[in-house]
MDAnalysis code that builds the backbone (N, CA, C; Angstrom):
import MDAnalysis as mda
import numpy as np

u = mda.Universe.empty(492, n_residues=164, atom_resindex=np.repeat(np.arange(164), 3), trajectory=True)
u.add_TopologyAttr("name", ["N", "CA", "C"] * 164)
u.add_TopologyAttr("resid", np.arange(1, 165))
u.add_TopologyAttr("resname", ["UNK", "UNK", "UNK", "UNK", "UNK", "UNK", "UNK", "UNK", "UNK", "UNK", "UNK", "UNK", "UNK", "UNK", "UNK", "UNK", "UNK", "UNK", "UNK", "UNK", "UNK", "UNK", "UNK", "UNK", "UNK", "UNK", "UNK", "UNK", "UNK", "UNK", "UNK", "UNK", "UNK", "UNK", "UNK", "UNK", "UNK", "UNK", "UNK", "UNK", "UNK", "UNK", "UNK", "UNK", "UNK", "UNK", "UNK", "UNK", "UNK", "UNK", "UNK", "UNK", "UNK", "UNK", "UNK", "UNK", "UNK", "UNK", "UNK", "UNK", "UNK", "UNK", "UNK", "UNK", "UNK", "UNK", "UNK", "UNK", "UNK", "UNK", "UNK", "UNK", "UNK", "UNK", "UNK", "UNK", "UNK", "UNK", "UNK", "UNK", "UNK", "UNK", "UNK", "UNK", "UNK", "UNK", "UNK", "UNK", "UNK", "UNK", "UNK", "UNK", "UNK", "UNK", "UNK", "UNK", "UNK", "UNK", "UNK", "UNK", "UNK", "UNK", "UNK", "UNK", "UNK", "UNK", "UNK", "UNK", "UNK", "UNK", "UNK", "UNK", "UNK", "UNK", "UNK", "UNK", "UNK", "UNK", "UNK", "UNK", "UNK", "UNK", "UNK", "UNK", "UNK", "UNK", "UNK", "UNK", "UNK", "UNK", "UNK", "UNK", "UNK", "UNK", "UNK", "UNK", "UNK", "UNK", "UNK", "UNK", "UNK", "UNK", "UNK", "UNK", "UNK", "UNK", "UNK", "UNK", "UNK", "UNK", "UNK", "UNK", "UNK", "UNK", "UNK", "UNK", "UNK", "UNK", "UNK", "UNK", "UNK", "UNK", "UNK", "UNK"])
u.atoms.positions = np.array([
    [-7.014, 65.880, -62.479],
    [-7.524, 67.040, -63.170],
    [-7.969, 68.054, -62.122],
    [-7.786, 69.292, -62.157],
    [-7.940, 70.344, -61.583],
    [-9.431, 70.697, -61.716],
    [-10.047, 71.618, -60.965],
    [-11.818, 71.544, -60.533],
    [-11.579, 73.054, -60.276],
    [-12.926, 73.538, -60.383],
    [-13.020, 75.167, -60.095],
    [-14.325, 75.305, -60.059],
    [-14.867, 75.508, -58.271],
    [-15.944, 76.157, -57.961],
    [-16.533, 77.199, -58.651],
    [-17.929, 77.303, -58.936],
    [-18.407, 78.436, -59.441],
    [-19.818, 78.408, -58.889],
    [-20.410, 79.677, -58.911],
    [-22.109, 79.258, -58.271],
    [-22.874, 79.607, -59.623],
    [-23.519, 78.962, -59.152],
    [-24.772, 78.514, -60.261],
    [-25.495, 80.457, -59.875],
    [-26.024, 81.159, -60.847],
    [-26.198, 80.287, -62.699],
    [-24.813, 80.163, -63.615],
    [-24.104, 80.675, -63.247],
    [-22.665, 80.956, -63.891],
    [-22.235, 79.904, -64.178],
    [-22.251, 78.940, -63.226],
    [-21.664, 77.300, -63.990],
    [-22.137, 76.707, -64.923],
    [-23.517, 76.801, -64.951],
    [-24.726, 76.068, -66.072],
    [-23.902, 77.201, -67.419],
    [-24.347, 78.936, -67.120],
    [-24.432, 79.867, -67.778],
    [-22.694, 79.252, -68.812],
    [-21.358, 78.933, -68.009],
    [-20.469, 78.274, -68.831],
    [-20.873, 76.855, -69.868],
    [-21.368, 76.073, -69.291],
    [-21.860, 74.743, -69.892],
    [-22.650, 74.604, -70.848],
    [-23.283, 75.672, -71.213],
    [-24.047, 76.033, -72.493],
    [-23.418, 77.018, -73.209],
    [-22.419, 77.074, -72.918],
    [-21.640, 78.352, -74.499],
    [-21.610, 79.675, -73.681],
    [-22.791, 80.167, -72.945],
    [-23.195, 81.702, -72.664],
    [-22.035, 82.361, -72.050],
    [-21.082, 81.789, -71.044],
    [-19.857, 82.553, -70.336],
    [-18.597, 82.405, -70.780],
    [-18.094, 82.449, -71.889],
    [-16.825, 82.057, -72.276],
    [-15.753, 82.503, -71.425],
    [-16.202, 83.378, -70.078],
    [-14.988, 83.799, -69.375],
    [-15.591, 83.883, -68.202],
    [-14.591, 83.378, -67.025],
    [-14.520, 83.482, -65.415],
    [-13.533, 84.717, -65.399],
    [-14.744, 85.194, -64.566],
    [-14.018, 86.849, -64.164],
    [-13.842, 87.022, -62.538],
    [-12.554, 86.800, -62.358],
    [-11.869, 87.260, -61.334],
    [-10.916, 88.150, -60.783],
    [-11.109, 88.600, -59.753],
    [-9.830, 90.079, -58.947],
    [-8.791, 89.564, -59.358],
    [-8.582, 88.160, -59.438],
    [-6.897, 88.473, -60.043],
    [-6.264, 86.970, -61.044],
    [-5.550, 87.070, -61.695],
    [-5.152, 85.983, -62.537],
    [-4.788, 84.407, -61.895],
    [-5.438, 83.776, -62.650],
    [-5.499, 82.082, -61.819],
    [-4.146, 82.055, -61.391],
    [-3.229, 82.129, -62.479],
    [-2.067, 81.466, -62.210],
    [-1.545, 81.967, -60.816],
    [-1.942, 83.236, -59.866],
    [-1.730, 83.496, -58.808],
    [-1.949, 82.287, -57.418],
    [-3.217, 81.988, -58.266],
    [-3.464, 80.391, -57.030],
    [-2.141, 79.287, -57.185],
    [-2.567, 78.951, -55.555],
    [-1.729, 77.870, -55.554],
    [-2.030, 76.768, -56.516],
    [-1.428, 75.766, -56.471],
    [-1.840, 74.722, -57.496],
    [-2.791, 74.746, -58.720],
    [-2.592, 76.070, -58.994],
    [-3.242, 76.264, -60.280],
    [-2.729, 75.460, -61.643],
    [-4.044, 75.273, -62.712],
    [-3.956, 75.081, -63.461],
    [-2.869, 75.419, -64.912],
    [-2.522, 74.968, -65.915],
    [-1.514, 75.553, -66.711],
    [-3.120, 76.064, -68.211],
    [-2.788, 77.135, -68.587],
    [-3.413, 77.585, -70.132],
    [-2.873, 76.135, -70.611],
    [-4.352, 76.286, -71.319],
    [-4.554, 74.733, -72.099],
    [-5.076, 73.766, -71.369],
    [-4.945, 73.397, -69.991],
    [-5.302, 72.089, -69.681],
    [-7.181, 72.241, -69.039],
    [-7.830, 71.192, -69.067],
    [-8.930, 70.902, -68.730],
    [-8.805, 70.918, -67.555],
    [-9.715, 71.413, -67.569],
    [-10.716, 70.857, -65.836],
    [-12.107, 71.361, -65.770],
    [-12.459, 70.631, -64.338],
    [-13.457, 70.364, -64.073],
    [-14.554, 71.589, -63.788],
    [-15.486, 72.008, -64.524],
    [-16.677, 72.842, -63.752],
    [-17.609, 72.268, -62.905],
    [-17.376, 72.618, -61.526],
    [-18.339, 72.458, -60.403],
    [-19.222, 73.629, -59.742],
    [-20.646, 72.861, -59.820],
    [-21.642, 74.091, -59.848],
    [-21.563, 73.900, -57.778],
    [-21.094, 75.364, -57.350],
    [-21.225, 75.221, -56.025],
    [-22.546, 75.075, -54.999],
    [-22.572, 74.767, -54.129],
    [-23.860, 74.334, -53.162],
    [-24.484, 75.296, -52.929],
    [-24.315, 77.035, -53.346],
    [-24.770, 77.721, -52.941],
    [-25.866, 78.476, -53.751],
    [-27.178, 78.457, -53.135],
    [-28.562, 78.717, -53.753],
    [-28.745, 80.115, -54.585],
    [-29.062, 80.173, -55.726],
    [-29.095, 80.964, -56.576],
    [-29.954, 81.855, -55.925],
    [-29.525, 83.240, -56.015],
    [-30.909, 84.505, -55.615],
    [-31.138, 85.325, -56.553],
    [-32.962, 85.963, -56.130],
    [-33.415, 85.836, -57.120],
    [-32.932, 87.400, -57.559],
    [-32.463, 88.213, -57.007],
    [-31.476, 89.387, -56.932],
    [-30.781, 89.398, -57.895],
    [-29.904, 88.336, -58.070],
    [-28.580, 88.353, -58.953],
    [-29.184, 88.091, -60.356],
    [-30.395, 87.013, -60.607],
    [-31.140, 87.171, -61.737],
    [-31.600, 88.028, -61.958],
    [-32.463, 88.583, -61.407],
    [-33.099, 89.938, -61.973],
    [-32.021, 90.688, -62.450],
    [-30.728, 91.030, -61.937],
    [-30.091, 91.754, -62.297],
    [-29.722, 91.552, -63.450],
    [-29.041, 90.349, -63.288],
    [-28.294, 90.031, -64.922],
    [-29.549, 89.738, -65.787],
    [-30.836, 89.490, -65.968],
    [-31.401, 89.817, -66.934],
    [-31.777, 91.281, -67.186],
    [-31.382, 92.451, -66.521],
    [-31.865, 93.528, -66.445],
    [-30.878, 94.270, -67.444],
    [-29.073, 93.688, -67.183],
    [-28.117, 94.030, -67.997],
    [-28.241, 93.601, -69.198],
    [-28.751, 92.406, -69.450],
    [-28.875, 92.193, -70.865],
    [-30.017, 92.371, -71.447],
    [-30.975, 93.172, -71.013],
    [-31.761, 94.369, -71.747],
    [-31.537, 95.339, -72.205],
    [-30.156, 96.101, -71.781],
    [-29.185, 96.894, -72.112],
    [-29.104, 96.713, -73.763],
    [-28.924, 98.210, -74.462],
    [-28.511, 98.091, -75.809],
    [-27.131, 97.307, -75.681],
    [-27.058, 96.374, -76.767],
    [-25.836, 95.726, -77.268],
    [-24.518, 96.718, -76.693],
    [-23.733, 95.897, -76.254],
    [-22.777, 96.530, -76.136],
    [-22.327, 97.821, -74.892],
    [-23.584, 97.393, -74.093],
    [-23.667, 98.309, -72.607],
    [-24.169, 97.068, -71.751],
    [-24.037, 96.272, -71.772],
    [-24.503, 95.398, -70.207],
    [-23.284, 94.681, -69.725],
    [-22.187, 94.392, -70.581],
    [-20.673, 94.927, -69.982],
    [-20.941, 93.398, -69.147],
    [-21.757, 92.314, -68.981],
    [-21.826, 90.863, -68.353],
    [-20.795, 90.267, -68.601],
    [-20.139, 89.933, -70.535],
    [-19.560, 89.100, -70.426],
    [-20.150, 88.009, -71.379],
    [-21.386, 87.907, -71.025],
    [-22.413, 86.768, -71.550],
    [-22.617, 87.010, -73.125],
    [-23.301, 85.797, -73.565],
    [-23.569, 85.233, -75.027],
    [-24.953, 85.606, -74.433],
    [-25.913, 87.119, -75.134],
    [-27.116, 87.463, -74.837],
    [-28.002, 86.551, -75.041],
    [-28.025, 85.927, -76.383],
    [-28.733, 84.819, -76.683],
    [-29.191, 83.254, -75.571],
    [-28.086, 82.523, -75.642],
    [-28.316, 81.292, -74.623],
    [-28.532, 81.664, -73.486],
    [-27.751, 83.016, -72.665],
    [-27.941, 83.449, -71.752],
    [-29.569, 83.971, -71.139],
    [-29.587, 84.609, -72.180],
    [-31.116, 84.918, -71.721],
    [-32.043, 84.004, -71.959],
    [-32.248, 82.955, -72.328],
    [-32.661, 81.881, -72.388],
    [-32.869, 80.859, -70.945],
    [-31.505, 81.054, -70.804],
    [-31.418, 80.232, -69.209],
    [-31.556, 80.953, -68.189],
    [-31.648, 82.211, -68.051],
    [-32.238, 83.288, -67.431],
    [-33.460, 83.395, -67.103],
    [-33.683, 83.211, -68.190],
    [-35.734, 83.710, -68.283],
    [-36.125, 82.221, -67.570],
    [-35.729, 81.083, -67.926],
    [-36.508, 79.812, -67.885],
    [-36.090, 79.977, -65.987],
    [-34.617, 80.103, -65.563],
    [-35.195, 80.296, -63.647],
    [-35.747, 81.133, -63.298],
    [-36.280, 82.258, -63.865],
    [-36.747, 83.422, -63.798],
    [-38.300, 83.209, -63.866],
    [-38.837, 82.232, -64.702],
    [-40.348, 81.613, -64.579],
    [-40.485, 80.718, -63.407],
    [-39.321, 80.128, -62.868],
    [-39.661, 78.832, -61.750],
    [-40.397, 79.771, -60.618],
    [-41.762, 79.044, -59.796],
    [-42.222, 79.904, -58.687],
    [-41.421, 80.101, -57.657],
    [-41.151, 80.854, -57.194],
    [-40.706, 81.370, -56.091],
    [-39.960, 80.437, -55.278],
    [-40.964, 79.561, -54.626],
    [-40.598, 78.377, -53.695],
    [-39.527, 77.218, -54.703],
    [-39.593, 76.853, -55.646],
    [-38.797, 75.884, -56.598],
    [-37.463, 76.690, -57.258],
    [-37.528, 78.302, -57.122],
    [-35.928, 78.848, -58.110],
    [-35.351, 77.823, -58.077],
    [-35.154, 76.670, -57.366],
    [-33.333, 76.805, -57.402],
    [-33.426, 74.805, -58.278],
    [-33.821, 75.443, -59.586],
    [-33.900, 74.467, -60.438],
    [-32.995, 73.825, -61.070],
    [-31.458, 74.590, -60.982],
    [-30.039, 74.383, -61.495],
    [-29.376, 73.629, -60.539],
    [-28.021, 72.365, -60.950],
    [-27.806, 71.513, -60.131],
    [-26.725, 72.198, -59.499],
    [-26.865, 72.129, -57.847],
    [-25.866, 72.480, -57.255],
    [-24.947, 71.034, -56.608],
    [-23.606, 71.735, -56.097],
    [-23.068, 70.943, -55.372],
    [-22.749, 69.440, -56.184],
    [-21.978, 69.630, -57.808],
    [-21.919, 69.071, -58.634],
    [-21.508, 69.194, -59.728],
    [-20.081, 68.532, -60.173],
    [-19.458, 68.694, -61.192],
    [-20.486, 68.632, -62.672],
    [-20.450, 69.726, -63.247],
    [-21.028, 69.805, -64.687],
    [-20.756, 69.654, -65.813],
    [-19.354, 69.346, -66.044],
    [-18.801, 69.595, -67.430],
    [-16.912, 69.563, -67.287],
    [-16.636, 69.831, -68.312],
    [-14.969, 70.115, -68.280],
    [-14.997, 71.377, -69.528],
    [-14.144, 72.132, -68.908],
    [-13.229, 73.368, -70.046],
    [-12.042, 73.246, -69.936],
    [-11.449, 73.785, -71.266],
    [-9.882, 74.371, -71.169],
    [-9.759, 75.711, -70.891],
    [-9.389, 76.054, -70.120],
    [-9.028, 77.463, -69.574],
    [-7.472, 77.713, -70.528],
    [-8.098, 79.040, -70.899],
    [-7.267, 80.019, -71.846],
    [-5.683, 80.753, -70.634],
    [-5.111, 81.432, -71.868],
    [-4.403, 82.170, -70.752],
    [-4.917, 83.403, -70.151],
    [-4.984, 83.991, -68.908],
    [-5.447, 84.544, -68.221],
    [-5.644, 85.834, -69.165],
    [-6.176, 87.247, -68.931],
    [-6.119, 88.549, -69.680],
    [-6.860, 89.555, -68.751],
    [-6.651, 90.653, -68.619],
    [-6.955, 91.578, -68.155],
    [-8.713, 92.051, -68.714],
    [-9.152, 92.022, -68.310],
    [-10.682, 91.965, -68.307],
    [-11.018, 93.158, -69.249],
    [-10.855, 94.799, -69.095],
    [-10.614, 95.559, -70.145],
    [-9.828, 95.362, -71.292],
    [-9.214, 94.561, -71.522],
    [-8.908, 94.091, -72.880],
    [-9.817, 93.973, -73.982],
    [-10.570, 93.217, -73.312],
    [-12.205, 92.728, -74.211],
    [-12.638, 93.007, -74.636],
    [-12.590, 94.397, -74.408],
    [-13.324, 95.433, -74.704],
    [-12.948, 96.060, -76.112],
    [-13.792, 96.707, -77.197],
    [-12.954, 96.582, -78.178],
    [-12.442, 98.419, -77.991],
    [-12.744, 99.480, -77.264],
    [-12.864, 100.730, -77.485],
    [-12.192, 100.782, -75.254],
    [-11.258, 101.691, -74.988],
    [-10.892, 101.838, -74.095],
    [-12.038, 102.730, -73.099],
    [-12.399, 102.267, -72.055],
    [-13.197, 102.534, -71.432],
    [-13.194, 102.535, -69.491],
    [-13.933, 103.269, -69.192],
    [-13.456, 103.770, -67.266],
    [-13.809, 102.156, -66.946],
    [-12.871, 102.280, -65.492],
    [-12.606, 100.857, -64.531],
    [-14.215, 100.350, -64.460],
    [-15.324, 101.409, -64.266],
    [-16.514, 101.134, -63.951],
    [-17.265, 100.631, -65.265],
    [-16.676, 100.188, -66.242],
    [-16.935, 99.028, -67.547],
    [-16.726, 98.146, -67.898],
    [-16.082, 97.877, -67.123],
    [-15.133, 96.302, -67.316],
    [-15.952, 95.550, -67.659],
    [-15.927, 94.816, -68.632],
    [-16.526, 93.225, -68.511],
    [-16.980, 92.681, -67.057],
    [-18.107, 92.252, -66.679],
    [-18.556, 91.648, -65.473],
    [-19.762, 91.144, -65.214],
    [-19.434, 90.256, -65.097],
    [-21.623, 89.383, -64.789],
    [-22.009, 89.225, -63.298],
    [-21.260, 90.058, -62.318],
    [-22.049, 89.863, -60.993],
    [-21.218, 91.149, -60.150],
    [-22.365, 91.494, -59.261],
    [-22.133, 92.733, -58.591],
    [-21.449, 92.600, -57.313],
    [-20.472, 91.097, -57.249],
    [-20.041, 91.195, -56.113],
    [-18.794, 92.104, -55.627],
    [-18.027, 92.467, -56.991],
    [-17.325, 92.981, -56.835],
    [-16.408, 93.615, -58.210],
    [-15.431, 93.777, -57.713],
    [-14.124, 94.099, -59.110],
    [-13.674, 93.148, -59.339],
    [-13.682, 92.902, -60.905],
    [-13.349, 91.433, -61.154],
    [-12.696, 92.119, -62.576],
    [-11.310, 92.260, -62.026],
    [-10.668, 92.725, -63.565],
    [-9.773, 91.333, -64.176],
    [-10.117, 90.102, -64.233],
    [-9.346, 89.346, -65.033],
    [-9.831, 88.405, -65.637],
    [-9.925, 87.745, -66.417],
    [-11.167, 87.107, -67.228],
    [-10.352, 86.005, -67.896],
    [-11.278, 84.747, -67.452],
    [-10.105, 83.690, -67.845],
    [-10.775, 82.976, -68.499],
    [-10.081, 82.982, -69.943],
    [-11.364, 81.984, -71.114],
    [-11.404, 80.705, -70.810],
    [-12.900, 80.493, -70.810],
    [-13.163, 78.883, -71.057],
    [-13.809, 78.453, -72.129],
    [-13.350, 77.386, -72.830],
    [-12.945, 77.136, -74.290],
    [-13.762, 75.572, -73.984],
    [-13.970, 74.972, -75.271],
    [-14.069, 73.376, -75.759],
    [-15.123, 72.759, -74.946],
    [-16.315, 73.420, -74.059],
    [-16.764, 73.064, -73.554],
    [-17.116, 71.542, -73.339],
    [-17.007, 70.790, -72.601],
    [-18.100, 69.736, -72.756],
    [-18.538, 69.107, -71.608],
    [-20.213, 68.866, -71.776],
    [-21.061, 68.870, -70.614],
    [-20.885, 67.163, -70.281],
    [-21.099, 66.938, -68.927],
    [-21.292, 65.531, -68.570],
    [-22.772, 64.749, -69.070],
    [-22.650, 63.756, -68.986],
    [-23.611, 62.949, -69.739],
    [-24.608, 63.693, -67.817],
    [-24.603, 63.568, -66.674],
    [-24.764, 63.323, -65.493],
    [-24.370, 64.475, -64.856],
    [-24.992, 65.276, -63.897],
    [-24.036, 66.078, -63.262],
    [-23.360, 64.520, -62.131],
    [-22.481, 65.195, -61.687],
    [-21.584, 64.703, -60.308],
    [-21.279, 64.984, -59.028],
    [-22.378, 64.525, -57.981],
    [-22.344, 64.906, -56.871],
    [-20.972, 64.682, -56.284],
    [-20.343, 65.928, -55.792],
    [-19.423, 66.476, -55.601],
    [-19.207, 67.424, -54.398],
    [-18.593, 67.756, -53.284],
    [-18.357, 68.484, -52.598],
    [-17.103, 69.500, -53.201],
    [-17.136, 70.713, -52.968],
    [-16.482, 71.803, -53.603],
    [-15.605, 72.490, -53.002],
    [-14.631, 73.438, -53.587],
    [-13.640, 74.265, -52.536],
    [-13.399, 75.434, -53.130],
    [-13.010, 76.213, -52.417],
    [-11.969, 77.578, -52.926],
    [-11.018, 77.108, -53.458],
    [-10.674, 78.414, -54.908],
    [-9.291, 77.893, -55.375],
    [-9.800, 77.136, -56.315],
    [-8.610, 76.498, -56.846],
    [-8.489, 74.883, -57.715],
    [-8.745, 74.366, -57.065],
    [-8.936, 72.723, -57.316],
    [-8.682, 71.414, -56.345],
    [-8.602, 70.379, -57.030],
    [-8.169, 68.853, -56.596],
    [-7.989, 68.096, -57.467],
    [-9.332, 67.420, -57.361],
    [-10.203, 66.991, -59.035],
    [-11.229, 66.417, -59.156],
    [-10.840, 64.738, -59.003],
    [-11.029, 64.108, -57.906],
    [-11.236, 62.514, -58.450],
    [-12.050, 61.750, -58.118],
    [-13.022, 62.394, -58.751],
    [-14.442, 61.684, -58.848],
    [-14.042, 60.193, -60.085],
])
């Protein structure tokens, strides 16, 4: 089964309903050994420590009237799991499991990220939950289901094969 790095909160933020889509510069099927639409794999929350930057932000977007914070996210669960690392003190944020398989999805077929959208709108609207960059392609993840356990796991770029 195929595996796909993500950093936390975004991995959790999938594993509870809130991200139904990985938004990336360009369509999976471009990776090597990519996955086929339809098949499962693995969500792995990557080793890398949540900042407290990227929260503030994305709870800042989904203060936004409906339909202007353009994340991506399910406002509801999302802000939920938001607020709760958003209370951890300072020294403890990083309360979400890293460096550890979380769950399995079926990844949809790939789509152009302005699609989503229901009203045509500038490049600077796209659907997007992080300011790292342009992320025009949005790849549904469907059927969620969480591990009884996360799974300490070492992670990669790309796909990779899970055989934990």
């Amino acid at each position: 089964m195929k595996a796909l790095t993500i950093w936390q909160p975004w991995a959790s933020l999938i594993m509870i309903g809130a991200k139904p889509y990985e938004f990336r510069g360009k369509s999976y099927v471009k990776y090597i050994g990519h996955p086929n639409p339809g098949d499962r794999i693995v969500i792995h929350a990557g080793a890398r420590k949540m900042k407290v930057a990227e929260i503030a932000d994305l709870l800042n977007r989904l203060d936004r009237p409906e339909g202007e914070d353009f994340t991506g996210l399910v406002r509801e669960p999302a802000g939920r799991l938001l607020q709760r690392i958003w209370k951890q003190p300072r020294d403890g944020f990083q309360c979400l499991e890293l460096g550890a398989g979380l769950g399995t999805a079926i990844i949809g077929k790939p789509c152009i990220a302005g699609m989503l959208l229901k009203s045509k709108t500038a490049i600077d609207s796209l659907p997007h939950d992080s300011d790292r960059g342009e992320f025009n392609w949005a790849w549904p993840l469907n059927e969620v289901e969480v591990f009884d356990s996360p799974i300490p796991a070492r992670g990669m770029q790309g796909f990779w094969e899970w055989r934990q």
